[in-house]
N, C-alpha and C positions, 0 to 999 in steps of 0.2 A: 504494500500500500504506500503508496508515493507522498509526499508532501502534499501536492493538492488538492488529494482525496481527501484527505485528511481536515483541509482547510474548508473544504464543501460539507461535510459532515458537520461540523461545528458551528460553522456560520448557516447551517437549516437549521439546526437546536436553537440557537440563541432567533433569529428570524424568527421560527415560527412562533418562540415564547411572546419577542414582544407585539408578531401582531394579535394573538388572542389576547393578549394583555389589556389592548388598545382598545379592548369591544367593539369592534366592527361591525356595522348593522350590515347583517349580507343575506335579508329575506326575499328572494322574490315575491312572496305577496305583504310588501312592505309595508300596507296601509291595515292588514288586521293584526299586526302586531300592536298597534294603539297606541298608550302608557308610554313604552319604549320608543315609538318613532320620534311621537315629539309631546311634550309634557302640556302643552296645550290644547290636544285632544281630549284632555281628563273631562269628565263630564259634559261632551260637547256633542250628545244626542237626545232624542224625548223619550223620557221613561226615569223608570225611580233607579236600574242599577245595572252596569253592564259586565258579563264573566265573558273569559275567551282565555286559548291559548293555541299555541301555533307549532308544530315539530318539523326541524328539517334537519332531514339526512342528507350526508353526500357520499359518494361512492361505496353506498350499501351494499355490505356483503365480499368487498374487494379487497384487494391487498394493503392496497397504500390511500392516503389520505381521507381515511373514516374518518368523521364528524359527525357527533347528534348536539343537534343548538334547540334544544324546547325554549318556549316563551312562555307566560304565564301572567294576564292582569286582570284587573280590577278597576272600576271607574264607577263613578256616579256625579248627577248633579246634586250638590249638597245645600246651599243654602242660596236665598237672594240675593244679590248683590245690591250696590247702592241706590238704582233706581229699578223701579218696577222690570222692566224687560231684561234683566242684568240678571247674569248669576252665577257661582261660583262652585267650581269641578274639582273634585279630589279622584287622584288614581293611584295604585300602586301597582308594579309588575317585578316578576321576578326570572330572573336568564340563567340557563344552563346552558355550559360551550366545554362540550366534552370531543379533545382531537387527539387521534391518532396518528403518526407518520412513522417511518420510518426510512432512511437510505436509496433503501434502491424497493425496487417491486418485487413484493412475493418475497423478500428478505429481510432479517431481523436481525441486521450490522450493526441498526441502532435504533431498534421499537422503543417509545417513548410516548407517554399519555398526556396531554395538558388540561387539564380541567377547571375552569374560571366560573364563577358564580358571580353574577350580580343582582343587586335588590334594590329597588326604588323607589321611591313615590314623593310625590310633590302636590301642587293645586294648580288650579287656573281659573283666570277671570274673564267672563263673557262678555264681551261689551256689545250690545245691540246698536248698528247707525239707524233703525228704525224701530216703530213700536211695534210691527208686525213681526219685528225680528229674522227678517228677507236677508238682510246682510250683517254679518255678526265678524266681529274681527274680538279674535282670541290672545290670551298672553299667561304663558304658565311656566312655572319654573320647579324643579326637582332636584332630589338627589339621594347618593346611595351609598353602598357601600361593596365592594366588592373582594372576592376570596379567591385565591391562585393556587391550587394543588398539581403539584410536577412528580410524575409515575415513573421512575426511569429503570426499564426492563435491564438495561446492561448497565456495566461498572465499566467508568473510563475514568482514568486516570494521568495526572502527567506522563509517569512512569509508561502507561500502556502505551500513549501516545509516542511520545519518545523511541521506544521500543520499535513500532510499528515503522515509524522511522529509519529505522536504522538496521534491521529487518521486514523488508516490503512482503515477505510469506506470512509474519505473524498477523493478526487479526488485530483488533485494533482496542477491540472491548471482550469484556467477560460476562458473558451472558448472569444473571444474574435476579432471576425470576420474582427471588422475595422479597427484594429492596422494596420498602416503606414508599410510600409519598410521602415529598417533600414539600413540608407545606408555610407558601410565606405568608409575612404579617397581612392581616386582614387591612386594606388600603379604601380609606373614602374617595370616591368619583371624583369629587369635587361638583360643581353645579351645573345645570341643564339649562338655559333658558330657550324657548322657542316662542312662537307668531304663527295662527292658522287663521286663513280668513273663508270664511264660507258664503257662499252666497245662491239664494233660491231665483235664478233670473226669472224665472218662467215655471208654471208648473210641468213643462218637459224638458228643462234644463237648469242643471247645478254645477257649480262651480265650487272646489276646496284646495288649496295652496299653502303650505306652510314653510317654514323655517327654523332650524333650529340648531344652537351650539352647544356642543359638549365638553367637557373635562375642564370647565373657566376654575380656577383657583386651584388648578389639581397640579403638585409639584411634580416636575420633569415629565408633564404628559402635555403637548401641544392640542388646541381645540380639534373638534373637526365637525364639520360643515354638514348638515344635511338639511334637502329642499325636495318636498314631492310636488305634484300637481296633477289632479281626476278633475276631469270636465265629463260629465253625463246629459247625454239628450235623447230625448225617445222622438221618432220619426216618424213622421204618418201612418207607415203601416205596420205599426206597433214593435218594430225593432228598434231594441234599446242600441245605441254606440255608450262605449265609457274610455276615450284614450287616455294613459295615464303615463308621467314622467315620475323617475327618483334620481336621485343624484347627489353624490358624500362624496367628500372630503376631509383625507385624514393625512396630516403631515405631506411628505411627496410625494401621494399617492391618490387616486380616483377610482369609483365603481357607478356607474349608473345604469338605468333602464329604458327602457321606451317599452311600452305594450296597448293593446288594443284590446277590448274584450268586447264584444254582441252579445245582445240577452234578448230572451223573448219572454213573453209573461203566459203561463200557461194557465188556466183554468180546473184544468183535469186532472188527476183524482185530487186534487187540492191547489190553491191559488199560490203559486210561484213562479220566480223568475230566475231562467237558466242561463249562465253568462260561458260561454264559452271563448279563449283567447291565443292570441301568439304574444310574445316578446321577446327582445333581443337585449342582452348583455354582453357588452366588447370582453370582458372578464372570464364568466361564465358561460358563454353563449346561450343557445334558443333557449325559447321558455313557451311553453306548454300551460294553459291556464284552463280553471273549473273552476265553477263556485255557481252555489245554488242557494237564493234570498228565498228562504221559508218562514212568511211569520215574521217572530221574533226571533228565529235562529237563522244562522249562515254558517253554511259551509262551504269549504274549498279545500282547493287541489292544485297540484300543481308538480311539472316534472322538465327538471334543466339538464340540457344535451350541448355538452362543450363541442363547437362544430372544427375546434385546430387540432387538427392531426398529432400535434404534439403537446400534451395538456400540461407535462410541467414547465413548459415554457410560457405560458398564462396564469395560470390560477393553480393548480395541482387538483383540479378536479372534474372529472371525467362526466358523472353526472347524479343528480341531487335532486330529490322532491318533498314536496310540504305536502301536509294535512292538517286540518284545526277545523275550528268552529268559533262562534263567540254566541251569545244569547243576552237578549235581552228581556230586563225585568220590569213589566210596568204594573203597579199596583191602584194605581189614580190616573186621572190625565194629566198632564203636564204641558206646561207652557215652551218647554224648550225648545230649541230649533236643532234640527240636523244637519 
């Protein structure tokens, strides 16, 4: 083993720790993750309380670059705000980012586990520009606390490295199955602020757009940038369009979306609306969209197909899909806007 195998091996441990470090939002169905996309979302539907949570896999069942990232929130509108059409949203959610990698494919030179938790919740303030509440511009702020546990399947050492060095036949690590995880200090986020503006143009078209910063006050971690935007309109012959943008920024680095999803509203054996979609991600490549509005539950789907022939040269991941649902609780009517 050469010196710059040696050098590549090292520098993907330390990489991959600090991007899961960095909590990366990397959902394709970025808008039912909620809480988590942006803290201004917190109670910003009608009804007394909303559950959801979101699972995505990527290279399920494969060699190299397993990841399961569950999401998990909680929202509601909680009290009035200062004047009548006003009012104020509490959410909390909580993130598991559990990653595997190792080396090379189908080899365990250097299996290794990252497992990052985070937990948050914040509030948010509604502000009505009308008393119909047609146009509502949002402001919420959060924060968390987040936990980093490192699984390290083999023992590497100066010593082994050195070694490996100076004997290119010797291996480089000693497998080493029982080693603990190493677990570091528990680290606060630091603060979230976001901006969602929503707006009801028409009864067959809506508009929501937000923005939102992360890690503000958080030592040696740089912000990062996240911005979505869903336009829905339903069309004469009862086909829904809903194109939507996302797009983050984290340090020197970018991931965004483009997708399109068509819904129709079906009548039969019960009153719903079926969205089916494409999208593209220069990262991740195509994306594959479901999601079916029943009621007060939603569910969805969704399955991402890296289209570069050579997938550790993008993302290290081949292909990844979500499932979730969210629900909502109304116990009264409510005045609030969606």
């Amino acid at each position: 083993m050469n010196k710059r195998k040696v050098f590549f091996f090292i520098s993907t441990l330390f990489l991959s720790v600090s991007a899961f470090a960095q909590d990366a939002f990397h959902y394709t169905h970025f808008d039912m993750a909620q809480v988590a996309l942006n803290p201004a979302l917190a109670g910003g539907f009608e009804g007394t309380a909303r559950i959801g949570g979101l699972l995505r896999e990527q290279d399920y069942g494969m060699g190299f670059g397993q990841s399961v990232t569950p999401v998990f929130f909680v929202d509601a509108p909680l009290i009035r705000g200062f004047r009548k059409q006003d009012w104020v949203g509490v959410g909390f959610a909580f993130l598991y980012d559990e990653q595997k990698f190792s080396s090379e494919e189908g080899k365990n030179e250097l299996a290794n586990k990252l497992v990052v938790t985070n937990s948050f919740g914040g509030l948010s303030y509604h502000f009505a520009l009308d008393k119909k509440r047609k146009n509502v511009i949002a402001i919420g702020i959060q924060s968390g606390i987040s936990n980093v546990s490192f699984l390290n399947q083999t023992l590497i050492t100066p010593e082994n490295i050195q070694n490996s060095i100076d004997n290119p036949e010797t291996p480089i690590n000693k497998e080493d199955p029982q080693l603990p995880f190493h677990k570091k200090k528990v680290n606060r986020l630091g603060y979230t602020i976001g901006t969602v503006f929503t707006s009801k143009i028409s009864n067959t078209k809506n508009l929501r757009f937000g923005l939102s910063v992360s890690s503000i006050g958080y030592f040696q971690r740089k912000p990062k940038f996240t911005s979505f935007s869903i336009y829905q309109m339903e069309l004469t012959n009862g086909l829904i369009l809903e194109p939507r943008v996302f797009f983050q920024y984290l340090q020197s680095s970018w991931e965004g979306s483009a997708q399109i999803l068509a819904g129709m509203k079906l009548k039969k054996p019960k009153p719903m609306t079926i969205f089916a979609g494409l999208g593209y991600n220069p990262v991740n490549g195509a994306q594959f969209l479901l999601r079916t509005d029943l009621d007060k539950i939603r569910f969805f789907y969704s399955f991402d197909f890296n289209l570069n022939p050579d997938k550790k040269t993008v993302s290290g991941v081949t292909t990844a899909m979500e499932f979730g649902m969210s629900y909502i609780k109304i116990k009264k009517k409510t005045k609030n806007h969606l």
